[in-house]
N, CA, C and O atoms as a GROMACS GRO file, in nm:
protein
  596
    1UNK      N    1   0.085  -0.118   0.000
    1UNK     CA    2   0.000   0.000   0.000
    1UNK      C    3   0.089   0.124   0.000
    1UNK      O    4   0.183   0.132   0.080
    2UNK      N    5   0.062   0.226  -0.092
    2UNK     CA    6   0.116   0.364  -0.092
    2UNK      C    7   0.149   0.449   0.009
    2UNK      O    8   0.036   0.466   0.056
    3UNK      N    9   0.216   0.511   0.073
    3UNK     CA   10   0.252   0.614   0.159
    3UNK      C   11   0.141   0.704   0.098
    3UNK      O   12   0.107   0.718  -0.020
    4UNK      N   13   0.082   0.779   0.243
    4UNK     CA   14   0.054   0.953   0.218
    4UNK      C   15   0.111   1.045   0.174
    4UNK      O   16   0.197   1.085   0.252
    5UNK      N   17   0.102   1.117   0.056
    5UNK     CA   18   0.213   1.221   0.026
    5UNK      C   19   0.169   1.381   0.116
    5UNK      O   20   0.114   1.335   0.216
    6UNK      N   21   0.167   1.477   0.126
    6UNK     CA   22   0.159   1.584   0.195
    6UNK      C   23   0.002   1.605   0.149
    6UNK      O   24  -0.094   1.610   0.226
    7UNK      N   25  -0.001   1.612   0.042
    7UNK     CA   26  -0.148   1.639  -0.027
    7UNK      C   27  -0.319   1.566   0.024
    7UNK      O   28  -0.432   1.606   0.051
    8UNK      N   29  -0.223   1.409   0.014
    8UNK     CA   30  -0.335   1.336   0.063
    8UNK      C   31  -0.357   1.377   0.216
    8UNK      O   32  -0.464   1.410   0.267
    9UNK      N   33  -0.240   1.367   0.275
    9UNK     CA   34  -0.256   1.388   0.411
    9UNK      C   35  -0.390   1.528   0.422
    9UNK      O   36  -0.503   1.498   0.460
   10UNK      N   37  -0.365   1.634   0.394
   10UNK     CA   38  -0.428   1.754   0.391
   10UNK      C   39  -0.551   1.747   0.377
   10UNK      O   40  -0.628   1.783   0.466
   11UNK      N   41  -0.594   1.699   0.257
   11UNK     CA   42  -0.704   1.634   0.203
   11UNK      C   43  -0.777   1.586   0.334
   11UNK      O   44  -0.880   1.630   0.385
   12UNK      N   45  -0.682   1.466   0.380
   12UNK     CA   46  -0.809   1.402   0.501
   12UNK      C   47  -0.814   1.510   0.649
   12UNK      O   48  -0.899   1.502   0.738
   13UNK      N   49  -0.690   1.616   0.641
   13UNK     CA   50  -0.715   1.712   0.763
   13UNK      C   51  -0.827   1.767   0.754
   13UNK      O   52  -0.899   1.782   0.853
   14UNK      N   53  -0.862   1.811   0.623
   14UNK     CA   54  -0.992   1.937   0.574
   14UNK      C   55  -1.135   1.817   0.599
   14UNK      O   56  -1.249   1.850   0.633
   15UNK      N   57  -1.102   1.719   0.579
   15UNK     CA   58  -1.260   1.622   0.551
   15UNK      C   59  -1.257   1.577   0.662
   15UNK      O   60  -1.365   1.525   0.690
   16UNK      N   61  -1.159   1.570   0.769
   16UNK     CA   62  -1.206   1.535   0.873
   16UNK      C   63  -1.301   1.636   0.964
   16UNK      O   64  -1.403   1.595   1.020
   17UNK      N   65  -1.266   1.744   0.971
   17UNK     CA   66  -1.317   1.870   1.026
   17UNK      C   67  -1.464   1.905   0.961
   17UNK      O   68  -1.552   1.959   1.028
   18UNK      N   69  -1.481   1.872   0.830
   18UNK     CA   70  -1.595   1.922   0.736
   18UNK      C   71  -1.595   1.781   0.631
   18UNK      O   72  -1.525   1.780   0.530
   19UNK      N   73  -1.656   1.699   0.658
   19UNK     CA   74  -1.701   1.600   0.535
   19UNK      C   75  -1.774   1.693   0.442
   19UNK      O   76  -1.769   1.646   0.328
   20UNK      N   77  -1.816   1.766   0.445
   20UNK     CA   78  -1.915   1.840   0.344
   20UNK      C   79  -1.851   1.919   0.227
   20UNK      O   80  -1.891   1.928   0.111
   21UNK      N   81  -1.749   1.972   0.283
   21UNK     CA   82  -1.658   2.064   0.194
   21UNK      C   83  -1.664   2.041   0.063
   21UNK      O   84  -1.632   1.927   0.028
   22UNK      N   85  -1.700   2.128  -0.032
   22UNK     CA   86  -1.676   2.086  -0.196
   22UNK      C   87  -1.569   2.085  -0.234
   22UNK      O   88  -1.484   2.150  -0.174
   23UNK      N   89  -1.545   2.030  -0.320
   23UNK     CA   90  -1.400   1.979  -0.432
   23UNK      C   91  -1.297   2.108  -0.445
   23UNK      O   92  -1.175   2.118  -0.433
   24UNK      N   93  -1.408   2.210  -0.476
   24UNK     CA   94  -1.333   2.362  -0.535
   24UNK      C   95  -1.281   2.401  -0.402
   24UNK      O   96  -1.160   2.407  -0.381
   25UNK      N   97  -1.385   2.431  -0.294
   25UNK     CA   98  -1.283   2.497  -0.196
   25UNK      C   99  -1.199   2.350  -0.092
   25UNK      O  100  -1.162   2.392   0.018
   26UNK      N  101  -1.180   2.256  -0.107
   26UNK     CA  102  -1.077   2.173  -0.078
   26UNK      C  103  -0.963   2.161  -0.158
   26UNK      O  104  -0.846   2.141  -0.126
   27UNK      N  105  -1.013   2.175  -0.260
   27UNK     CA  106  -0.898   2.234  -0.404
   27UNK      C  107  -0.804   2.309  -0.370
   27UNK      O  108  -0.683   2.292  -0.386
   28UNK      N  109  -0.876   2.422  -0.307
   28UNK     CA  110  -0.829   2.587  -0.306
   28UNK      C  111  -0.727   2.580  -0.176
   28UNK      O  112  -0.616   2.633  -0.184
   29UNK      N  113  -0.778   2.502  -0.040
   29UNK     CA  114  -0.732   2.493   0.066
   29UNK      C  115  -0.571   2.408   0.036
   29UNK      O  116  -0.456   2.430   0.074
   30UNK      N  117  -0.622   2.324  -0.034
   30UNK     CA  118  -0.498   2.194  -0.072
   30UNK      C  119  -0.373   2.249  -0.128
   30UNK      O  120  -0.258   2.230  -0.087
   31UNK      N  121  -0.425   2.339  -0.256
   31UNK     CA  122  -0.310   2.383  -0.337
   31UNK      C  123  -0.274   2.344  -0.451
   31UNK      O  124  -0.163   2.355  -0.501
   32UNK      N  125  -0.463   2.248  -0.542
   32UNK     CA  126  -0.426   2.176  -0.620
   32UNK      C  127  -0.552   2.175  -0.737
   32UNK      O  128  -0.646   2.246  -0.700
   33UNK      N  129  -0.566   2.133  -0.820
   33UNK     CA  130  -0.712   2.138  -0.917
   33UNK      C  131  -0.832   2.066  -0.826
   33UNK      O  132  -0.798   1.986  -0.737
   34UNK      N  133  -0.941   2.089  -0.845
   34UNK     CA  134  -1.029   2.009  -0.854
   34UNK      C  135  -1.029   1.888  -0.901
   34UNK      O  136  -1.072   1.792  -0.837
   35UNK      N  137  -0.978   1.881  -1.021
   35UNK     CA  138  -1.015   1.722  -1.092
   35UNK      C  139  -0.891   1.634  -1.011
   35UNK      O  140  -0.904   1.513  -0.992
   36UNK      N  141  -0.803   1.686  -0.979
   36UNK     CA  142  -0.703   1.653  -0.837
   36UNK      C  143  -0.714   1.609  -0.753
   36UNK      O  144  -0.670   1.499  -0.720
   37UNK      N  145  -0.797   1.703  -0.674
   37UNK     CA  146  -0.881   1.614  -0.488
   37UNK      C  147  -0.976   1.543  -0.569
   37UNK      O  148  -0.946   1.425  -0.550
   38UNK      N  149  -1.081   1.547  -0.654
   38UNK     CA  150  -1.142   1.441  -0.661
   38UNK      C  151  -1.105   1.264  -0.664
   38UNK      O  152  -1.131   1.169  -0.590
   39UNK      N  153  -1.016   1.288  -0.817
   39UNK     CA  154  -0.934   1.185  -0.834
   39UNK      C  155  -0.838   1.124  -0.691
   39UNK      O  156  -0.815   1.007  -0.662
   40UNK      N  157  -0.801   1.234  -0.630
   40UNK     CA  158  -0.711   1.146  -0.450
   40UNK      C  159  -0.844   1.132  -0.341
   40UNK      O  160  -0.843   1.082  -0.229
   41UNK      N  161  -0.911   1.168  -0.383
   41UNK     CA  162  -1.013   1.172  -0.239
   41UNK      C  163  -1.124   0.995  -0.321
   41UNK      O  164  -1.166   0.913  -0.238
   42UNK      N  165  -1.147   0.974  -0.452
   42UNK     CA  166  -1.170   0.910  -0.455
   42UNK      C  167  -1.070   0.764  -0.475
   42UNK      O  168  -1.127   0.655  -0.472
   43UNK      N  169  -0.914   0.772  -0.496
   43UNK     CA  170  -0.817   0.676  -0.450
   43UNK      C  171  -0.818   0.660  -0.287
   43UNK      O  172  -0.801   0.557  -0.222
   44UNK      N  173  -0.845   0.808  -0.238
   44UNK     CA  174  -0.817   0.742  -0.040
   44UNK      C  175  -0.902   0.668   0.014
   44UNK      O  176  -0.886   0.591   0.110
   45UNK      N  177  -1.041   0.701  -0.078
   45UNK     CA  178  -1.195   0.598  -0.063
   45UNK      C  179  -1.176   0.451  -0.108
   45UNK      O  180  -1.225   0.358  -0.045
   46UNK      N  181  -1.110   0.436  -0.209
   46UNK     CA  182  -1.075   0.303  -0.283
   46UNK      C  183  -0.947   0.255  -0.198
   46UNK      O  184  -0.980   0.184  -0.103
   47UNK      N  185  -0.880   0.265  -0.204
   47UNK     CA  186  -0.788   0.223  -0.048
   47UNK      C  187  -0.830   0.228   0.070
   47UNK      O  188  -0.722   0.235   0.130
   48UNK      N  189  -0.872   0.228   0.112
   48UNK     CA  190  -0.960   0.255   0.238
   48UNK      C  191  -0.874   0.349   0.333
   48UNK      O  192  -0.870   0.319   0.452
   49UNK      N  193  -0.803   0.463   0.288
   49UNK     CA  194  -0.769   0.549   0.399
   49UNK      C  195  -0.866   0.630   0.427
   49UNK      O  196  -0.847   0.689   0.533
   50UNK      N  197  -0.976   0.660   0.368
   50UNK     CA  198  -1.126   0.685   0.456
   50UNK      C  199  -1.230   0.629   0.416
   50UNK      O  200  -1.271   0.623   0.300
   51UNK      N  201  -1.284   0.575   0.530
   51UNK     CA  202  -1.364   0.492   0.560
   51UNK      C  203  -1.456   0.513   0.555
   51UNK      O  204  -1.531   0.423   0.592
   52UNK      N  205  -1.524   0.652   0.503
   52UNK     CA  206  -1.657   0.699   0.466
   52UNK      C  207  -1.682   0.814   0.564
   52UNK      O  208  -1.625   0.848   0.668
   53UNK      N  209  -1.797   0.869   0.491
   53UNK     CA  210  -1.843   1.021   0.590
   53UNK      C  211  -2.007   0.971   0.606
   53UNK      O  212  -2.090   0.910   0.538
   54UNK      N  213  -1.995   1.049   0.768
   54UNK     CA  214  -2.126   1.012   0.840
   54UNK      C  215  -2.161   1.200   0.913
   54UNK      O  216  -2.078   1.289   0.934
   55UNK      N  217  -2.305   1.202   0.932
   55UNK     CA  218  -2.332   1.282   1.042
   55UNK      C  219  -2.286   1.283   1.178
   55UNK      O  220  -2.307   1.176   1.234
   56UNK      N  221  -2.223   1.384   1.259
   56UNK     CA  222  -2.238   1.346   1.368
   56UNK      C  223  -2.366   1.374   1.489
   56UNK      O  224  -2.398   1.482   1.537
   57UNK      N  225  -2.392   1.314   1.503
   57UNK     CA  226  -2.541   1.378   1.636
   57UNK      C  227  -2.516   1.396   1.746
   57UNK      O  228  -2.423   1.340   1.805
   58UNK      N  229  -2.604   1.490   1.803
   58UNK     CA  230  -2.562   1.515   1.952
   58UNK      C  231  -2.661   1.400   1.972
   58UNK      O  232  -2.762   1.376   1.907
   59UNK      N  233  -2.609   1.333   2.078
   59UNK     CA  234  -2.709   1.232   2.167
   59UNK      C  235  -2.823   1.246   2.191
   59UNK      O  236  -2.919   1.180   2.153
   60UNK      N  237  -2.815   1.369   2.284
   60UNK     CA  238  -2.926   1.443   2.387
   60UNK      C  239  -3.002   1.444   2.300
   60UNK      O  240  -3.086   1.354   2.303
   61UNK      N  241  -3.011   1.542   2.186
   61UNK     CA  242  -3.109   1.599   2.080
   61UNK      C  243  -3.191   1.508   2.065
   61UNK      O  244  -3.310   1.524   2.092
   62UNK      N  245  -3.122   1.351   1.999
   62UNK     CA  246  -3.181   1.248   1.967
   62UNK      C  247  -3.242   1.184   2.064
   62UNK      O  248  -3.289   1.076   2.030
   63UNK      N  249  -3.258   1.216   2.180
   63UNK     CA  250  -3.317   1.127   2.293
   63UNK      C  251  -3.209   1.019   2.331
   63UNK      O  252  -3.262   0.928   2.394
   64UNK      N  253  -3.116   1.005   2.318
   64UNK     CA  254  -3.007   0.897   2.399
   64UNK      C  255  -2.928   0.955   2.472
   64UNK      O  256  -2.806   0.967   2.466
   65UNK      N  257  -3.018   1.000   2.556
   65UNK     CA  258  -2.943   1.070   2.674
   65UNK      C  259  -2.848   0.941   2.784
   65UNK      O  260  -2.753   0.987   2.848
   66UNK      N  261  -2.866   0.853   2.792
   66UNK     CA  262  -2.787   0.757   2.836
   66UNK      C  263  -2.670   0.694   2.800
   66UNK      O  264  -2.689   0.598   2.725
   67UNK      N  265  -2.508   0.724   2.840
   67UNK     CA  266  -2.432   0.633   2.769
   67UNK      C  267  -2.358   0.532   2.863
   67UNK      O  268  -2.374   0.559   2.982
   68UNK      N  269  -2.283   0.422   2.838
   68UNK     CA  270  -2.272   0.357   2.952
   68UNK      C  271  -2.153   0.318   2.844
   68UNK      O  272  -2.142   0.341   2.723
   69UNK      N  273  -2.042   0.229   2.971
   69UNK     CA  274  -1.926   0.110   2.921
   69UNK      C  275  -1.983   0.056   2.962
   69UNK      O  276  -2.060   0.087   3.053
   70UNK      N  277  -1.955  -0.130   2.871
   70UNK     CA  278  -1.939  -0.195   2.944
   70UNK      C  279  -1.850  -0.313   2.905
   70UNK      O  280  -1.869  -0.375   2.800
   71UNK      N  281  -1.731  -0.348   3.011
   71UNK     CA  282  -1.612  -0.458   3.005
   71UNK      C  283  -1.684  -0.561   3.011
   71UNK      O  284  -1.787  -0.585   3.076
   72UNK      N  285  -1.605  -0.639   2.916
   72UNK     CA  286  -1.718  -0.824   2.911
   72UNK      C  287  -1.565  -0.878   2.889
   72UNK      O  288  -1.471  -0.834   2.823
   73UNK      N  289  -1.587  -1.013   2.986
   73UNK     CA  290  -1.487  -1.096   2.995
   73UNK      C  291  -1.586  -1.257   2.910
   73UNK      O  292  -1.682  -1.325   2.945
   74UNK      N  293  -1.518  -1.257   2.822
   74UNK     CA  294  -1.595  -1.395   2.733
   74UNK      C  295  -1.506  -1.513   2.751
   74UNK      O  296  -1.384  -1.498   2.747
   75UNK      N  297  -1.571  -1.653   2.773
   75UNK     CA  298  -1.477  -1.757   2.736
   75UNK      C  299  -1.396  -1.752   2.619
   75UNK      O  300  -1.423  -1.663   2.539
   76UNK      N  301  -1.304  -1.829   2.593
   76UNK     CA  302  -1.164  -1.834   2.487
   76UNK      C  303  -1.270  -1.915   2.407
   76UNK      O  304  -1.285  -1.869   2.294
   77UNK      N  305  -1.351  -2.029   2.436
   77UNK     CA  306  -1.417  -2.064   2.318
   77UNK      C  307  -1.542  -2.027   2.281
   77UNK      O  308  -1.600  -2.100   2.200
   78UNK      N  309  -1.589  -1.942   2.317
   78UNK     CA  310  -1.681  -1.817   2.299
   78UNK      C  311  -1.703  -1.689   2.263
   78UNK      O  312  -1.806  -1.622   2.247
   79UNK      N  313  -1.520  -1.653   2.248
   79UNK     CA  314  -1.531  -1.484   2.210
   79UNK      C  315  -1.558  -1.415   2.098
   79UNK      O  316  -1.598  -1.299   2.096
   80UNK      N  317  -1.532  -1.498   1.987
   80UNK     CA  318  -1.559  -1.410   1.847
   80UNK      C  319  -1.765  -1.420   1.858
   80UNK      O  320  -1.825  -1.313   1.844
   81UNK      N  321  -1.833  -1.524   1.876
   81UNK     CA  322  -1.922  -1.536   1.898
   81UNK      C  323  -2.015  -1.452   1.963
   81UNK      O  324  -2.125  -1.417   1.919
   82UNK      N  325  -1.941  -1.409   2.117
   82UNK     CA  326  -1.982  -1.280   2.200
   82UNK      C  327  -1.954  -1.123   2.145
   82UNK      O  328  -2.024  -1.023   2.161
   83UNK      N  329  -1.835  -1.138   2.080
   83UNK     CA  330  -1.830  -1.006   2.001
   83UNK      C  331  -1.930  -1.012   1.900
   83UNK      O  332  -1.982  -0.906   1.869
   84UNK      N  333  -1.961  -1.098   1.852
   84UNK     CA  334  -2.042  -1.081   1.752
   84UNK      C  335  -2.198  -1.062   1.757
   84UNK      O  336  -2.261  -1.021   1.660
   85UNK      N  337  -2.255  -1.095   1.876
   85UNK     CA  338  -2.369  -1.071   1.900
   85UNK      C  339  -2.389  -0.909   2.032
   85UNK      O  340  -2.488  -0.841   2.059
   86UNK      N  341  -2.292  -0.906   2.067
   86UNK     CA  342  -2.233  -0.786   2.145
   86UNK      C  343  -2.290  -0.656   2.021
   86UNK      O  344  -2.378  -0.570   2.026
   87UNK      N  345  -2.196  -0.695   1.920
   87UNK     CA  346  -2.197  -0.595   1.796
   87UNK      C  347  -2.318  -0.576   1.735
   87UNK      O  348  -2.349  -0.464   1.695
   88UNK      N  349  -2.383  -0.659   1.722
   88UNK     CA  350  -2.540  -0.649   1.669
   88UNK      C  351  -2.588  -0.524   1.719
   88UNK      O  352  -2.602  -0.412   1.671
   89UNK      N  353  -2.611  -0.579   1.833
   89UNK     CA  354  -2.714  -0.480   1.927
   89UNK      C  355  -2.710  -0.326   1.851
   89UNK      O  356  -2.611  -0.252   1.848
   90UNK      N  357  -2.827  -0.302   1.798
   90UNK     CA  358  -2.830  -0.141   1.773
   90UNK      C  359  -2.812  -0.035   1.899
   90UNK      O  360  -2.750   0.062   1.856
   91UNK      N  361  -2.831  -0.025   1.982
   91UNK     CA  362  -2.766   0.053   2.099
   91UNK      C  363  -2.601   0.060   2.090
   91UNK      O  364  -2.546   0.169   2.103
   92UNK      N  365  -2.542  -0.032   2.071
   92UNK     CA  366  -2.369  -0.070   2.048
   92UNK      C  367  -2.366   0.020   1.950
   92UNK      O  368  -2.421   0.009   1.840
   93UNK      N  369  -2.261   0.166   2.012
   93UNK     CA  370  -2.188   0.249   1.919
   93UNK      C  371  -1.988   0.198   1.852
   93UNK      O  372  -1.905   0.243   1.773
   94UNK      N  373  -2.002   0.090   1.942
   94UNK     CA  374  -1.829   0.050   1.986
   94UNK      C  375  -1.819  -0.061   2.023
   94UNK      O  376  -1.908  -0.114   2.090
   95UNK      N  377  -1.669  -0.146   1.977
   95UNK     CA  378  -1.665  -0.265   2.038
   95UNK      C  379  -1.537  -0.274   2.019
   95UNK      O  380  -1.516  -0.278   1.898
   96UNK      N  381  -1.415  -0.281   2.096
   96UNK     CA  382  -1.292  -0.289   2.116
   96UNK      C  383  -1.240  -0.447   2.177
   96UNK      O  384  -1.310  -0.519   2.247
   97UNK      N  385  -1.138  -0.470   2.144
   97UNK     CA  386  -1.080  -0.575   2.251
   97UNK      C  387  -0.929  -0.499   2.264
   97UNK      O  388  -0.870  -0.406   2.210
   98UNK      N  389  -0.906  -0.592   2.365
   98UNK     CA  390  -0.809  -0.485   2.456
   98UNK      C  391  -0.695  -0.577   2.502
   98UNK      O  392  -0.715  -0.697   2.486
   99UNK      N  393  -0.601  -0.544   2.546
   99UNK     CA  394  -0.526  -0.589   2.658
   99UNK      C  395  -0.557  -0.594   2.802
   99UNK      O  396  -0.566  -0.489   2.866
  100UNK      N  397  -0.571  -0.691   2.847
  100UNK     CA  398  -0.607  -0.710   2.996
  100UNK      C  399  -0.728  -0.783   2.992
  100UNK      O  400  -0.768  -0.823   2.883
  101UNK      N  401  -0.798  -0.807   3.106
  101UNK     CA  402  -0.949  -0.892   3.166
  101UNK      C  403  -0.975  -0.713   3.188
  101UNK      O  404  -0.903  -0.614   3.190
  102UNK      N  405  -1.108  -0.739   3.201
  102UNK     CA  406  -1.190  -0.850   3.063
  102UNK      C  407  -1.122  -0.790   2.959
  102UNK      O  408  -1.052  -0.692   2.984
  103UNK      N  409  -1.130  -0.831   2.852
  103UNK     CA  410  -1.090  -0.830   2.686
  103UNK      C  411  -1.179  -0.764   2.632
  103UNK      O  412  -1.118  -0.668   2.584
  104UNK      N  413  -1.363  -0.742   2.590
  104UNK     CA  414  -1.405  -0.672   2.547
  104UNK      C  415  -1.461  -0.536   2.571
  104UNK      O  416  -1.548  -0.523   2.657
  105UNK      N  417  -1.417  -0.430   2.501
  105UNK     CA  418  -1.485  -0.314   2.545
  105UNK      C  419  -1.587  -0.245   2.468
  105UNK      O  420  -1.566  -0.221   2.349
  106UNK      N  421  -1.702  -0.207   2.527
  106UNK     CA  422  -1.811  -0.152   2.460
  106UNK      C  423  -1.862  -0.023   2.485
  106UNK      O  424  -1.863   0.006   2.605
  107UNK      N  425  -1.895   0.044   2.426
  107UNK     CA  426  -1.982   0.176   2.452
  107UNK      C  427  -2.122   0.176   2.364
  107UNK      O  428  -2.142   0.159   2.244
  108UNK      N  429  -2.194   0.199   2.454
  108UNK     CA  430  -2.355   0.175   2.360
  108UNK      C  431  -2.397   0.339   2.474
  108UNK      O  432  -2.340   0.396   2.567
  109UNK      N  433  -2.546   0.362   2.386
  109UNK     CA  434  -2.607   0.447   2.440
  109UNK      C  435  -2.764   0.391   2.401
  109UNK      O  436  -2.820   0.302   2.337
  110UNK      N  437  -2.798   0.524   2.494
  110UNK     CA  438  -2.997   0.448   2.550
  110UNK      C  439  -3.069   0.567   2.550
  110UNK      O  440  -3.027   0.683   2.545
  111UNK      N  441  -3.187   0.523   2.558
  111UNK     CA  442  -3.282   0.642   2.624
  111UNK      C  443  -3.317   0.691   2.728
  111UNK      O  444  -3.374   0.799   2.747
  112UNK      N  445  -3.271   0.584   2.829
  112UNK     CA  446  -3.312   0.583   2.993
  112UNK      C  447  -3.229   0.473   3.015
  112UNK      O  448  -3.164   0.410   2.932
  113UNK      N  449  -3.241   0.455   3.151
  113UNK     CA  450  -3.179   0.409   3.237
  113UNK      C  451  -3.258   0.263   3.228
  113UNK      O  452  -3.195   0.158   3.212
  114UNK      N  453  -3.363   0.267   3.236
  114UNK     CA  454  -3.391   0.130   3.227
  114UNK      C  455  -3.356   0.072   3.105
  114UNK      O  456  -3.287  -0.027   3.128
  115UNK      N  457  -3.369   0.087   3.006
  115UNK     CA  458  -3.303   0.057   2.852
  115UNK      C  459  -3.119   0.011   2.862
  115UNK      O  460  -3.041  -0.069   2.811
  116UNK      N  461  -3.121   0.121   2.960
  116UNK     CA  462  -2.945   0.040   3.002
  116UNK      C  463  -2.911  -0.059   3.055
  116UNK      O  464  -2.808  -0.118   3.022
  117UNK      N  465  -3.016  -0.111   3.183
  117UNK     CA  466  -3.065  -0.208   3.251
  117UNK      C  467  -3.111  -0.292   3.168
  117UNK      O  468  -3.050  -0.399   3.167
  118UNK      N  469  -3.241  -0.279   3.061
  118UNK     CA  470  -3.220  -0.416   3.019
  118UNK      C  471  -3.069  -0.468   2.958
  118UNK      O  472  -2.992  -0.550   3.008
  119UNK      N  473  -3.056  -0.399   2.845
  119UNK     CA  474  -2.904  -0.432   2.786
  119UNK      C  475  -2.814  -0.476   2.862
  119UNK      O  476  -2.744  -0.566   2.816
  120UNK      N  477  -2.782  -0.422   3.017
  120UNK     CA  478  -2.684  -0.540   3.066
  120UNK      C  479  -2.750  -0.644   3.106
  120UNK      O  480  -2.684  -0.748   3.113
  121UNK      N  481  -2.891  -0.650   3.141
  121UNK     CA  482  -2.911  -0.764   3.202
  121UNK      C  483  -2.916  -0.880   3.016
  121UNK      O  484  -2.940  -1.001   3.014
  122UNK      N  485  -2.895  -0.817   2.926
  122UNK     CA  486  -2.906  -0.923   2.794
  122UNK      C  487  -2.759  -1.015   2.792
  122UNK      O  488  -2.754  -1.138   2.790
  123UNK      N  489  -2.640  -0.918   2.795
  123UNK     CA  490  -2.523  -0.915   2.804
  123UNK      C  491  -2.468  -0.989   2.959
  123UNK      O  492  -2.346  -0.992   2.975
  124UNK      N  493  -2.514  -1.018   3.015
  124UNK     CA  494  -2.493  -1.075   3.207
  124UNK      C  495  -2.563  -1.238   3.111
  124UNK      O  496  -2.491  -1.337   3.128
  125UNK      N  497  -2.659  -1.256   3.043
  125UNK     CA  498  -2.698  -1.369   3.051
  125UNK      C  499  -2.681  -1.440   2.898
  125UNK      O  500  -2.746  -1.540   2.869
  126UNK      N  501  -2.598  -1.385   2.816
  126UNK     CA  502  -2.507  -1.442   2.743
  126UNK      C  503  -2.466  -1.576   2.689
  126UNK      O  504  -2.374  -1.647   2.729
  127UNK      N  505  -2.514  -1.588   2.633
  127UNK     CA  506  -2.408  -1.772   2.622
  127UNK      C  507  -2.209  -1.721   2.602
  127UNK      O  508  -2.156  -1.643   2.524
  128UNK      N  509  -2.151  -1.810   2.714
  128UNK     CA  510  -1.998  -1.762   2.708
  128UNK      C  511  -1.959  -1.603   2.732
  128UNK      O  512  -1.881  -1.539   2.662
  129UNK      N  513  -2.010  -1.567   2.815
  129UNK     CA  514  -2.007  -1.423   2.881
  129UNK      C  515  -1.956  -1.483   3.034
  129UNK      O  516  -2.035  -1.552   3.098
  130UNK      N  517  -1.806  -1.449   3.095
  130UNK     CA  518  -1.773  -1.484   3.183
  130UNK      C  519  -1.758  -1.366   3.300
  130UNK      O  520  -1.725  -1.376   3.418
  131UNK      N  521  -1.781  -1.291   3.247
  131UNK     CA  522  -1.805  -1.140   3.368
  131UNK      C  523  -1.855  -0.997   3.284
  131UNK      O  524  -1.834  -0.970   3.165
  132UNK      N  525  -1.922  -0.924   3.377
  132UNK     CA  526  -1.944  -0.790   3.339
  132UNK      C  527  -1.908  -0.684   3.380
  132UNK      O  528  -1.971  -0.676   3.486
  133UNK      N  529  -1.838  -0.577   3.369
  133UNK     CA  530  -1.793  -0.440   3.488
  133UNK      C  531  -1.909  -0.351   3.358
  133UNK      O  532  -1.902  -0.365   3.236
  134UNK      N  533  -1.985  -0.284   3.417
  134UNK     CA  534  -2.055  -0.099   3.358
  134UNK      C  535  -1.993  -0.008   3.451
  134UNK      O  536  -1.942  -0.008   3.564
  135UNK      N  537  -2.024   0.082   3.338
  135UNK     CA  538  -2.035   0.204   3.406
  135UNK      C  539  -2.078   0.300   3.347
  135UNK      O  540  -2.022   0.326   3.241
  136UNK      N  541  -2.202   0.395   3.395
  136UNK     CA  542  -2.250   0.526   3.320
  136UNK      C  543  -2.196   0.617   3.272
  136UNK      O  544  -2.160   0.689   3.366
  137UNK      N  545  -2.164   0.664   3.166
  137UNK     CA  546  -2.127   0.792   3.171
  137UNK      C  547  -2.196   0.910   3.168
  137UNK      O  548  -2.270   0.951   3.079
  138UNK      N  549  -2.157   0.978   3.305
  138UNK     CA  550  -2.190   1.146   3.339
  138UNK      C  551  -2.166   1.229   3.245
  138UNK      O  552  -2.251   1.302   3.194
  139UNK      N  553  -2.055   1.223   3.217
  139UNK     CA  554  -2.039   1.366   3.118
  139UNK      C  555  -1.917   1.340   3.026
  139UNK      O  556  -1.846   1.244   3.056
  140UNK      N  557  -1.874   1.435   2.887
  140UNK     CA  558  -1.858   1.390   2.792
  140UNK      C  559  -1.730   1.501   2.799
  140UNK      O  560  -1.775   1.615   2.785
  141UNK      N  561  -1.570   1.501   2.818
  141UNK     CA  562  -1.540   1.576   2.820
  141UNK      C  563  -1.421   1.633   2.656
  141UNK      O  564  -1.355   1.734   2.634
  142UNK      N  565  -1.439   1.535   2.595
  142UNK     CA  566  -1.391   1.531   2.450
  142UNK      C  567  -1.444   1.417   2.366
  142UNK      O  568  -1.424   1.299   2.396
  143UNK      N  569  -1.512   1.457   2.259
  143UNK     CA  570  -1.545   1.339   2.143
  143UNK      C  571  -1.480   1.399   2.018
  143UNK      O  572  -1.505   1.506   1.964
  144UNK      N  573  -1.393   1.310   1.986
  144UNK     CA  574  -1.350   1.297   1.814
  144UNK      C  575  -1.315   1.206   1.737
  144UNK      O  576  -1.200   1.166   1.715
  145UNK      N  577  -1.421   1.167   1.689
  145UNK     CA  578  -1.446   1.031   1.614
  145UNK      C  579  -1.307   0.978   1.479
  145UNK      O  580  -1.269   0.869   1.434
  146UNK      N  581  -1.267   1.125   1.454
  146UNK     CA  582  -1.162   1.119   1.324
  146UNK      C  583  -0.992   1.131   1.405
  146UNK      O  584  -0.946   1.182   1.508
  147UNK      N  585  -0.954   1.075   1.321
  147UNK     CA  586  -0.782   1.079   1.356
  147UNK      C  587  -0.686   1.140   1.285
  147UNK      O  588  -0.680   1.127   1.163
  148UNK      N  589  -0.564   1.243   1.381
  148UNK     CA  590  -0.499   1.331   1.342
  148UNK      C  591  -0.400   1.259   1.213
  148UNK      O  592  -0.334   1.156   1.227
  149UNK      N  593  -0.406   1.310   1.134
  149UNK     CA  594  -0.275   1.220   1.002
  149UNK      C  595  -0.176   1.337   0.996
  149UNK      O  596  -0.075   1.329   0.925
   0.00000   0.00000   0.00000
């Protein structure tokens, strides 16, 4: 796979900040034609150095005022299985494995508190789910979904 040259890099600084940005003024910002960023912005799409553009939402707005972790320790002959039904769940914004016990990490969000409650109690009764740690989260003190290049 190709190295980033300065250009591409730039390219994904501006689209990370603004997915929306048009061609001309990413053009203009870059230092390069239009038919330019198109052609690299649609090679960084075809390589997968970005992975696509989404909205971001505030939670609250949407009514998921609830967000929670939660660490899941799965049997060794159970874990791709538990990640995988872990991941389903439409509440599941995230699903990490990690270094250390437990191994999986999740972040989902809810509408309430009981909605959080059921979800762990789905996740507690598991086939090959060998422990659970939650925890709510209060407050949000940095979100940034994109990464510095």
């Amino acid at each position: 796979m190709r190295q980033l040259d300065d250009y591409d890099r730039k390219i994904i600084e501006v689209l990370r900040k603004d997915g929306r940005v048009s061609y001309r003024n990413l053009a203009s910002v870059v230092g390069i034609s239009n038919v330019a960023v198109r052609d690299r912005v649609s090679k960084l799409l075809k390589r997968g150095y970005i992975k696509g553009f989404f909205a971001l939402a505030d939670s609250r707005l949407i009514g998921k005022d609830v967000s929670a972790i939660f660490e899941v320790e799965a049997s060794t002959n159970e874990f791709s299985e538990v990640v995988d039904r872990i991941s389903a769940y439409e509440e599941v914004t995230k699903v990490y494995e990690k270094v250390g016990a437990p191994t999986i990490f999740v972040h989902a969000s809810f509408s309430n508190i009981d909605e959080m409650q059921n979800f762990a109690e789905r996740i507690y009764k598991m086939k090959g789910v060998v422990k659970v740690v939650s925890s709510m989260i209060y407050k949000r003190h940095k979100f940034d979904p994109s990464l510095d290049v």
